[in-house]
PDB file as gemmi writes it, atoms N, CA and C in Angstrom:
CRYST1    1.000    1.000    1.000  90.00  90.00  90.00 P 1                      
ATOM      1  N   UNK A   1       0.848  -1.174   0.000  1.00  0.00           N  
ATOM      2  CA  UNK A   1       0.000   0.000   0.000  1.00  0.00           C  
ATOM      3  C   UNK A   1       0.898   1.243   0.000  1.00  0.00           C  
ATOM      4  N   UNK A   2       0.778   1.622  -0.825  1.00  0.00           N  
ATOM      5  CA  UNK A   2       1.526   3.222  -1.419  1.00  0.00           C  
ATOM      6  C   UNK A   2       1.555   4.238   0.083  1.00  0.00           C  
ATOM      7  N   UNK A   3       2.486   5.031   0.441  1.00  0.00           N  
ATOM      8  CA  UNK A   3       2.249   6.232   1.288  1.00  0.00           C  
ATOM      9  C   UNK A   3       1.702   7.071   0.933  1.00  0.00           C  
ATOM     10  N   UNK A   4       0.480   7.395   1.399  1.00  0.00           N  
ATOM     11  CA  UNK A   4      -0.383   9.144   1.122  1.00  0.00           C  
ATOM     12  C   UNK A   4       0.432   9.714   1.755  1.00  0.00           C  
ATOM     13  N   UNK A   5       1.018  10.933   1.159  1.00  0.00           N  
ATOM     14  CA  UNK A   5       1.850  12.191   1.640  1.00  0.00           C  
ATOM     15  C   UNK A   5       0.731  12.822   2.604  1.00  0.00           C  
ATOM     16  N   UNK A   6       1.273  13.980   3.580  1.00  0.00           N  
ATOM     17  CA  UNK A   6       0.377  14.845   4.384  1.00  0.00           C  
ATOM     18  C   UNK A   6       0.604  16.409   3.790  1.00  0.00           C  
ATOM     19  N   UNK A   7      -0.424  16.886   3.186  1.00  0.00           N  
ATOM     20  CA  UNK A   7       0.444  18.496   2.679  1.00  0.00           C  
ATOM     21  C   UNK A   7       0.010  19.145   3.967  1.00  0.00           C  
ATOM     22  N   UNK A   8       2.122  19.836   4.117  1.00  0.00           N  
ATOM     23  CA  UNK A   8       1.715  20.082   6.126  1.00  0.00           C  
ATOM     24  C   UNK A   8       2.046  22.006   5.404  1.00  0.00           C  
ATOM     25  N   UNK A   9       1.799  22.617   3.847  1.00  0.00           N  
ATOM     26  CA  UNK A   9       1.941  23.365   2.928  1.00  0.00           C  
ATOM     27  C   UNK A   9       1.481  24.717   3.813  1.00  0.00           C  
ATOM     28  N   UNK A  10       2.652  25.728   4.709  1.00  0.00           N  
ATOM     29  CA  UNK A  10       1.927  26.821   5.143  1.00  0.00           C  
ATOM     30  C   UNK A  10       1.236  27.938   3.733  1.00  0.00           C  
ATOM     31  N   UNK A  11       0.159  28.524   4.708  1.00  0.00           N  
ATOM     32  CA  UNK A  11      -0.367  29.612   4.016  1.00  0.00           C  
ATOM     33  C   UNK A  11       0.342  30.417   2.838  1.00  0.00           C  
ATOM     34  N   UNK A  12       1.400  30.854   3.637  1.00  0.00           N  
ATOM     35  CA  UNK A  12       2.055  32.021   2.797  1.00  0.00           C  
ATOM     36  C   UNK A  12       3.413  31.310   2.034  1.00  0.00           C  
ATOM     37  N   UNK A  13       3.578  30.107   2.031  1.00  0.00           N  
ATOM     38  CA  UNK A  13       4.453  28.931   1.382  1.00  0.00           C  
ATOM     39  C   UNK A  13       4.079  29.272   0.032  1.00  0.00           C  
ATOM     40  N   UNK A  14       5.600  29.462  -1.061  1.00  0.00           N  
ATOM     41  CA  UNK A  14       4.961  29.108  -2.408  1.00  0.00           C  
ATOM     42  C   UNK A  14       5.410  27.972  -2.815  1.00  0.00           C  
ATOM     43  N   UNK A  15       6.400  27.459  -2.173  1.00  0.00           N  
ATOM     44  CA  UNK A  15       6.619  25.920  -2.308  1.00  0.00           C  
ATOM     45  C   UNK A  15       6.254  24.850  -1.370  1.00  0.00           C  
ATOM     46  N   UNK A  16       5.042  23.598  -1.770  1.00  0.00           N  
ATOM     47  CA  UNK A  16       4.295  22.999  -1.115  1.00  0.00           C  
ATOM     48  C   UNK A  16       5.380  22.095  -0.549  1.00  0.00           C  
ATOM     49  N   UNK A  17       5.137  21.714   0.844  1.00  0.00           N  
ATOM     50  CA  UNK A  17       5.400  21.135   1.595  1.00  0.00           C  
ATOM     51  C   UNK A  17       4.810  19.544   1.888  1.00  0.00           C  
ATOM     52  N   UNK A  18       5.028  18.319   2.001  1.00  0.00           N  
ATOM     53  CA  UNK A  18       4.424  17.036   2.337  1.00  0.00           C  
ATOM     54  C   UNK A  18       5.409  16.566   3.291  1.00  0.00           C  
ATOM     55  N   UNK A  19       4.689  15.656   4.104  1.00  0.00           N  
ATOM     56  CA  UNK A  19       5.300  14.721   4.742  1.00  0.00           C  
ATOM     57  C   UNK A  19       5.208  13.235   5.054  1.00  0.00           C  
ATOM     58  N   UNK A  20       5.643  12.019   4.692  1.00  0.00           N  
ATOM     59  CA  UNK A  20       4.919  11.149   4.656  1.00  0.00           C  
ATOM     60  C   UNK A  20       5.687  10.167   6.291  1.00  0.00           C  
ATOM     61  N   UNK A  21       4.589   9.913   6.419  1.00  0.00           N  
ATOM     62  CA  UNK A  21       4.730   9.277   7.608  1.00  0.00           C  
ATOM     63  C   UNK A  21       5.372   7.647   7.545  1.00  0.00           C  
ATOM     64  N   UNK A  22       6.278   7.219   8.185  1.00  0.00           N  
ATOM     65  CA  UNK A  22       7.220   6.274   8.678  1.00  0.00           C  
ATOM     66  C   UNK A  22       6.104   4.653   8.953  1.00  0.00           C  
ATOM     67  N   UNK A  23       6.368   3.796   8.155  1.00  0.00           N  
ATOM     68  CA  UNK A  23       5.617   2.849   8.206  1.00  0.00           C  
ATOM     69  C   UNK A  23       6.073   2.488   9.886  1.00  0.00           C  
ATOM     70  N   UNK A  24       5.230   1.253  10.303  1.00  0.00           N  
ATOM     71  CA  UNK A  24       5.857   0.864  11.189  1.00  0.00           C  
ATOM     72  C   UNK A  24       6.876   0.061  11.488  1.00  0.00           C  
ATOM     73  N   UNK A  25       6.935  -0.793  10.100  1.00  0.00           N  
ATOM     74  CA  UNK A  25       8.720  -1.716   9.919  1.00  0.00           C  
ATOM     75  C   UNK A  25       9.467  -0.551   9.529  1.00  0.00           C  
ATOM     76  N   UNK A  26       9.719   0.769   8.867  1.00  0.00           N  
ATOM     77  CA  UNK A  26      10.695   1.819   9.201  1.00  0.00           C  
ATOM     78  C   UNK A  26      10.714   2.156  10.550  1.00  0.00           C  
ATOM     79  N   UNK A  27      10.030   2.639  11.195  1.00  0.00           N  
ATOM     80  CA  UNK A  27       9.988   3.055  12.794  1.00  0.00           C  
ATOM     81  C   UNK A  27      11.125   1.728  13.448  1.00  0.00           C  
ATOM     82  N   UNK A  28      10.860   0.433  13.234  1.00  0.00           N  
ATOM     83  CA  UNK A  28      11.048  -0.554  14.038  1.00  0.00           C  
ATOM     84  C   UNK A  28      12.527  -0.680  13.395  1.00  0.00           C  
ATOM     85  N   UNK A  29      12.702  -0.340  12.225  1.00  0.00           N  
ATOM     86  CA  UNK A  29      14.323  -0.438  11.741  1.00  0.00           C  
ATOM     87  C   UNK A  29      14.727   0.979  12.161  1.00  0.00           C  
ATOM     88  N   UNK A  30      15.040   2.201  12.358  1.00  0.00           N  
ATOM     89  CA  UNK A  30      15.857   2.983  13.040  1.00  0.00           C  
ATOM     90  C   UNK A  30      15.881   2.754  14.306  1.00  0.00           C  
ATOM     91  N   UNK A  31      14.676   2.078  14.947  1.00  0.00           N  
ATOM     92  CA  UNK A  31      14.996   2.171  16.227  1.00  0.00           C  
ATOM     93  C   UNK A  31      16.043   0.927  16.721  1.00  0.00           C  
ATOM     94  N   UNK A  32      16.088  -0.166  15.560  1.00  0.00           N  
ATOM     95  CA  UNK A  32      17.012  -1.160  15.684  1.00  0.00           C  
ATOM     96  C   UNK A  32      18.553  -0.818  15.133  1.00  0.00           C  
ATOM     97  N   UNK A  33      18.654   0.221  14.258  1.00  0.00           N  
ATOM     98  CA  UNK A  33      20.217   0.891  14.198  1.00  0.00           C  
ATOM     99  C   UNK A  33      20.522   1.739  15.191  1.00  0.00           C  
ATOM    100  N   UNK A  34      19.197   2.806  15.989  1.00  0.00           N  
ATOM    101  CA  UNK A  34      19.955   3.081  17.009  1.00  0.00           C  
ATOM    102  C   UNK A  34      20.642   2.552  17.739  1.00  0.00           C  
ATOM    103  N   UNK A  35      19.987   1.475  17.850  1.00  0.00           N  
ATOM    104  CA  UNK A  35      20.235   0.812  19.479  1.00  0.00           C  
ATOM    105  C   UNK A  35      21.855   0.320  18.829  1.00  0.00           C  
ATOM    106  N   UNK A  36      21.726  -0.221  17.821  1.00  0.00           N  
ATOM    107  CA  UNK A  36      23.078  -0.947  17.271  1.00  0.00           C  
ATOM    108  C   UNK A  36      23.762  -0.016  17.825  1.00  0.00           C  
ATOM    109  N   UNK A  37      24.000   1.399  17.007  1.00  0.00           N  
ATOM    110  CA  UNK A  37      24.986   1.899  16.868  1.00  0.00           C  
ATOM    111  C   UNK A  37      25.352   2.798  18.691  1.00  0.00           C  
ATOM    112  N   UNK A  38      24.330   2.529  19.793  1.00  0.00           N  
ATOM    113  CA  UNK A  38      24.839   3.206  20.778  1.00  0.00           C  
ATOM    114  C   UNK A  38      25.043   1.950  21.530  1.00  0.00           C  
ATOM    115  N   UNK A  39      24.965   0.775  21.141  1.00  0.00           N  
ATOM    116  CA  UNK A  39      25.517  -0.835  21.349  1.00  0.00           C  
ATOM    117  C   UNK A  39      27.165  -0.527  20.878  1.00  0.00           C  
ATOM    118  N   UNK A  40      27.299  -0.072  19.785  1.00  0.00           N  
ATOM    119  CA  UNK A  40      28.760  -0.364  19.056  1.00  0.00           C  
ATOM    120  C   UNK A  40      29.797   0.848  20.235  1.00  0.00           C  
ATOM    121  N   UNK A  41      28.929   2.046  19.920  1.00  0.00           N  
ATOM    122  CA  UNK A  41      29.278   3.199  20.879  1.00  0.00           C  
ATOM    123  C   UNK A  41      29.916   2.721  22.400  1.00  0.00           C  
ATOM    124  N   UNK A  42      29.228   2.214  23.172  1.00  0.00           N  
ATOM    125  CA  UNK A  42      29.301   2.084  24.125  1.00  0.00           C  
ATOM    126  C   UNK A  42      30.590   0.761  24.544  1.00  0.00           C  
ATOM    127  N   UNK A  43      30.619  -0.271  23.058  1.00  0.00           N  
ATOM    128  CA  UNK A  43      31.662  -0.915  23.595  1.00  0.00           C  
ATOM    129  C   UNK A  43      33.033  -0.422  23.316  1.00  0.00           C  
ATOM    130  N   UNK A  44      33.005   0.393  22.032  1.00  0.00           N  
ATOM    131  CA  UNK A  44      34.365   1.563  22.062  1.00  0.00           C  
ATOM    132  C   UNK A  44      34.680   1.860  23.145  1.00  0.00           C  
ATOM    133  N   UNK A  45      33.817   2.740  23.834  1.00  0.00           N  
ATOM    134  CA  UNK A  45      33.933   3.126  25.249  1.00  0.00           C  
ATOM    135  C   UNK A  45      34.965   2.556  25.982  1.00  0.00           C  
ATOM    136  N   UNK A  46      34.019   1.532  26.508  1.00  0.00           N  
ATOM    137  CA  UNK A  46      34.769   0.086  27.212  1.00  0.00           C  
ATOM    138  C   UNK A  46      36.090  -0.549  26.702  1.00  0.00           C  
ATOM    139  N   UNK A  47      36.152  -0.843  25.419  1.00  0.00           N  
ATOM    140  CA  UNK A  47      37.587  -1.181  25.148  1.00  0.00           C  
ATOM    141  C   UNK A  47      38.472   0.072  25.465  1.00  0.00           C  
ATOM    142  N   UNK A  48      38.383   1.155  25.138  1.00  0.00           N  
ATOM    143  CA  UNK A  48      39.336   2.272  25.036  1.00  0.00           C  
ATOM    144  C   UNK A  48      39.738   2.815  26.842  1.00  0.00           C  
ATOM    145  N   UNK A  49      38.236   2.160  27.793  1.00  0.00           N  
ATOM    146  CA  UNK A  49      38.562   2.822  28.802  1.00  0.00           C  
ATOM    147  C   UNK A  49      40.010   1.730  29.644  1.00  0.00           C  
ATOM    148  N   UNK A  50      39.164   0.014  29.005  1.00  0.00           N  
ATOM    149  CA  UNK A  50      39.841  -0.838  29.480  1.00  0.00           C  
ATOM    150  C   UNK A  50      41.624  -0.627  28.863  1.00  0.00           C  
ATOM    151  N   UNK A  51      41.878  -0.213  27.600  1.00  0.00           N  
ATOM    152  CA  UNK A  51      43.201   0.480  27.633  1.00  0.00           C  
ATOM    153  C   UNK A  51      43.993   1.169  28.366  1.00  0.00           C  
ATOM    154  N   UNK A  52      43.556   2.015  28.557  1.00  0.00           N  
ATOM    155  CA  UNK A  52      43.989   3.516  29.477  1.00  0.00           C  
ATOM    156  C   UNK A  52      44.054   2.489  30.784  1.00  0.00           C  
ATOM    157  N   UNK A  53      43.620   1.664  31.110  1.00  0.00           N  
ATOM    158  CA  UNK A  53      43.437   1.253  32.541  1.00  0.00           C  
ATOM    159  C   UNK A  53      44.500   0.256  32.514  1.00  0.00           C  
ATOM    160  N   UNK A  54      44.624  -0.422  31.208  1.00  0.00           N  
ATOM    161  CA  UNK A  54      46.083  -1.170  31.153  1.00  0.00           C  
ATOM    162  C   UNK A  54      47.325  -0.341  30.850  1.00  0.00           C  
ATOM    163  N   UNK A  55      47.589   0.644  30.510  1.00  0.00           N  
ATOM    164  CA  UNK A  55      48.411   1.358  30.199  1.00  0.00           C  
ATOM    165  C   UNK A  55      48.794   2.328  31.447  1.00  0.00           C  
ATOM    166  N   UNK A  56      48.127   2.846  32.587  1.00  0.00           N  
ATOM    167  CA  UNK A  56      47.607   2.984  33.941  1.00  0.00           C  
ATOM    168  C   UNK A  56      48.751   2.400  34.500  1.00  0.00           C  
ATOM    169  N   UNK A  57      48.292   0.863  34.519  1.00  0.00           N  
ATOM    170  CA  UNK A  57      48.805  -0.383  35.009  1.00  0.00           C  
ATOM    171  C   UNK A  57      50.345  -0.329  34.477  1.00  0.00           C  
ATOM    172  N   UNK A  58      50.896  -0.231  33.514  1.00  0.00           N  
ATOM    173  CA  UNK A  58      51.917  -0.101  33.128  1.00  0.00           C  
ATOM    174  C   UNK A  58      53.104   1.019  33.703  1.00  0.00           C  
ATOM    175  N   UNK A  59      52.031   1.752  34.243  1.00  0.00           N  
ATOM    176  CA  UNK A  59      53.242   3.032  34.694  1.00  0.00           C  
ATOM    177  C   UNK A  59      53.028   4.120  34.121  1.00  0.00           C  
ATOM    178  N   UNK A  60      52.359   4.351  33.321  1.00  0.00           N  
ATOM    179  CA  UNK A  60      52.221   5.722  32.479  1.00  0.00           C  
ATOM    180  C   UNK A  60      51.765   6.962  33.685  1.00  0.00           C  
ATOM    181  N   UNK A  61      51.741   8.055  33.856  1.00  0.00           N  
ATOM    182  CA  UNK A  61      51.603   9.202  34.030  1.00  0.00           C  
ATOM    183  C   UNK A  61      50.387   9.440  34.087  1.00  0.00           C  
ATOM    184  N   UNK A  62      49.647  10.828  35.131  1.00  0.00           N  
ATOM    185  CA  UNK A  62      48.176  11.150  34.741  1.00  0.00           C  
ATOM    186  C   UNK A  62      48.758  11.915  33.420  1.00  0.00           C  
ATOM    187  N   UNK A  63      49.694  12.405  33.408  1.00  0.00           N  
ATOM    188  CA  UNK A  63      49.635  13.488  32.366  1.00  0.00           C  
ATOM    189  C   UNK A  63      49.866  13.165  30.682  1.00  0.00           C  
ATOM    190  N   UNK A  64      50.283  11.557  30.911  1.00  0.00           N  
ATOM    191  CA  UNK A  64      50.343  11.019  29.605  1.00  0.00           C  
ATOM    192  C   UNK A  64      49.136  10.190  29.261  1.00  0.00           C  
ATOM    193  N   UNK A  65      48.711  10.109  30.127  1.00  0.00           N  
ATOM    194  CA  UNK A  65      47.326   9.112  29.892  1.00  0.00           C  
ATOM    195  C   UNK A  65      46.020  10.132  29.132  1.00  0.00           C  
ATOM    196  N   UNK A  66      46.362  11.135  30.558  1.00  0.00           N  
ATOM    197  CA  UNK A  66      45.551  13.100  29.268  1.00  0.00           C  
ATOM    198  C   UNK A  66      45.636  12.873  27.885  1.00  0.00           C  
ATOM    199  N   UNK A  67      46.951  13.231  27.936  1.00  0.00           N  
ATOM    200  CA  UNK A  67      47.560  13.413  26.317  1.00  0.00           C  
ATOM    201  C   UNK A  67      46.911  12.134  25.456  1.00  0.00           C  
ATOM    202  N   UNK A  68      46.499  10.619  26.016  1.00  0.00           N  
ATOM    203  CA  UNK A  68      46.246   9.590  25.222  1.00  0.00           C  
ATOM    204  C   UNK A  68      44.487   9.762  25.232  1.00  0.00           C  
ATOM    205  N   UNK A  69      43.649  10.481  25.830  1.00  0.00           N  
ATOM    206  CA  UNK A  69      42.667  10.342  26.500  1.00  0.00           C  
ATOM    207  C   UNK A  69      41.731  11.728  25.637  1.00  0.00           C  
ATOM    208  N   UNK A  70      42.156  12.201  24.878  1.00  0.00           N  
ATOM    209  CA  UNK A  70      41.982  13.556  24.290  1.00  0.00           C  
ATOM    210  C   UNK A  70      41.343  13.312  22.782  1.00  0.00           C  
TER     211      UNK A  70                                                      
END                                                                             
């Protein structure tokens, strides 16, 4: 079934405006790349913090760990 556009076209607009609304398998797929991508986000995080925390461990400096941490 085709999308009916919405003309959301103000008054004093000379170029018409539509908007078509997000099926619900689109809705259900961005909300499944969000999540991916603040899934992927968040384990960067974690590996990069678990670095710094081995490198920590190694002897490094607060002030070089800054400089790695930037």
């Amino acid at each position: 079934m085709p999308k009916t556009p919405i003309d959301i076209t103000p008054e004093d607009s000379a170029v018409p405006v539509f908007l078509e609304e997000p099926t619900a398998a689109e809705i259900t797929q961005r909300q499944t790349e969000a999540t991916a991508q603040a899934a992927a986000k968040a384990a960067r995080e974690t590996v990069r913090a678990s670095a710094l925390a081995k490198l920590a461990a190694l002897g490094l400096t607060e002030e070089e760990l800054a400089t790695l941490s930037v």
